[in-house]
N, C-alpha and C positions, 0 to 999 in steps of 0.2 A: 549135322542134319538141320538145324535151326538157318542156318547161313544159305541155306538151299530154300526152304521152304519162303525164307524171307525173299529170294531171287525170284522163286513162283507168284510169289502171290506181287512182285512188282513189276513182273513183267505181263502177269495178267490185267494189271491194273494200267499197265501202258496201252496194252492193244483194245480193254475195253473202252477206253479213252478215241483211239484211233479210231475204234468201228463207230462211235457214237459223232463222229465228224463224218463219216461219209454221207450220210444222207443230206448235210447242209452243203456238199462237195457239189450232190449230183444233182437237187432239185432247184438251186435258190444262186443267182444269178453272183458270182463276185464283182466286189467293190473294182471299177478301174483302179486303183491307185494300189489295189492289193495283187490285181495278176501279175507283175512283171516280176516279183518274189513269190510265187504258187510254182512245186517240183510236183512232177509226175510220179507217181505210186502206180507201180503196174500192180494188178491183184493176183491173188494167189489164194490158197488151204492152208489153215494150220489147225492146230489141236488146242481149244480153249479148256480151259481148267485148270484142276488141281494134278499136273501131269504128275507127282512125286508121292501123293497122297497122305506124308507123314504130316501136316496143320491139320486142324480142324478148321479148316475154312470157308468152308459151305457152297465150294465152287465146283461139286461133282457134280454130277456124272463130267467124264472126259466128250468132249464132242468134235466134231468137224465144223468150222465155220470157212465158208468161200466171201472171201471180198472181191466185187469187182475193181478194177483199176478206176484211181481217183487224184485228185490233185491235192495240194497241203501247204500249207506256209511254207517256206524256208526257214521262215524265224517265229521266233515265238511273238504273239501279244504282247507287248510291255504294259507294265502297272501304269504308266506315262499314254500310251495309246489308250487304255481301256479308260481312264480318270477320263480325258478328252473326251470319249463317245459316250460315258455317263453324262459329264456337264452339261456339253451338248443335248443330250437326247431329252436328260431327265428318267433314265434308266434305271430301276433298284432292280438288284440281283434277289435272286431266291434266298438266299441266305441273308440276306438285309430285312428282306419279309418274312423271313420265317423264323426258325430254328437254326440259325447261323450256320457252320459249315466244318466238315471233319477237319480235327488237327490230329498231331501225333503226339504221343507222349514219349518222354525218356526209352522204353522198353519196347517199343515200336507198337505198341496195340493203337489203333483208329480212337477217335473221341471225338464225339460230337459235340462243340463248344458252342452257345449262343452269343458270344461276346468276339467271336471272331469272324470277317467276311475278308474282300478283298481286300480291300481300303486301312484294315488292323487284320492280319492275318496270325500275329503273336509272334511276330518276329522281325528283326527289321528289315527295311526295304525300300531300294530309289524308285525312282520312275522307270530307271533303265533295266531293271527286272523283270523276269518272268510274270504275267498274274496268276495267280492262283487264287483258289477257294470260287470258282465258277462253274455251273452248273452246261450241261448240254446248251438247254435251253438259253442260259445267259451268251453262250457264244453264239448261238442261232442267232437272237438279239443282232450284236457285235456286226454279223457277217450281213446283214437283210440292208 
């Protein structure tokens, strides 16, 4: 049951991720150098929440969300691409300014750490890595 609930709540946490990139998809013009790696997302219905109900996870009620059809990277942001668009811009992340940014611990519960952001995320990491520890808005940033 544990091995389920752990499946739930990271696949909730994928599409909450996804829905929170569509409105930077539809309103805010892509970088030339990014479309020719942007895949089409046709949209669809599914079921957000806790479909399984056995965590306490705080993501009930079960609901209907529709996404329209959108576009998406191919690839991910690398730690290497986002360092560039910080240096460049002069960009601090939310997490840089604030209350740094969730990690994990051993046993899988969330933890909000002040001492980690992108850049120290608490583990190691090249440039050719994913980034992590960014916020909606930090990728808003990213994409403008």
């Amino acid at each position: 049951m544990e091995n389920r609930g752990i499946k739930a709540t990271l696949y909730c946490l994928f599409i909450f991720m996804a829905l929170c990139l569509i409105p930077a998809c539809r309103q805010y013009p892509v970088r030339p150098d990014m479309s020719k790696d942007m895949v089409f997302i046709k949209g669809g219905c599914f079921q957000m929440g806790d479909i399984f109900r056995d965590v306490p996870s705080g993501e009930d009620p079960v609901h209907e969300v529709c996404v329209d059809d959108f576009y998406m990277g191919k690839y991910e942001v690398t730690v290497g691409e986002f360092r560039r668009f910080v240096r460049e811009s002069g960009y601090m992340t939310e997490a840089e300014q604030q209350d740094g940014c969730h990690g994990w611990v051993d046993e899988g519960a969330k933890l909000q750490k002040m001492d980690i952001d992108w850049s120290n995320p608490g583990f190691p990491q090249t440039d050719k890595d994913p980034v992590v520890c960014i916020t909606w808005n930090d990728a808003h940033k990213y994409v403008q």
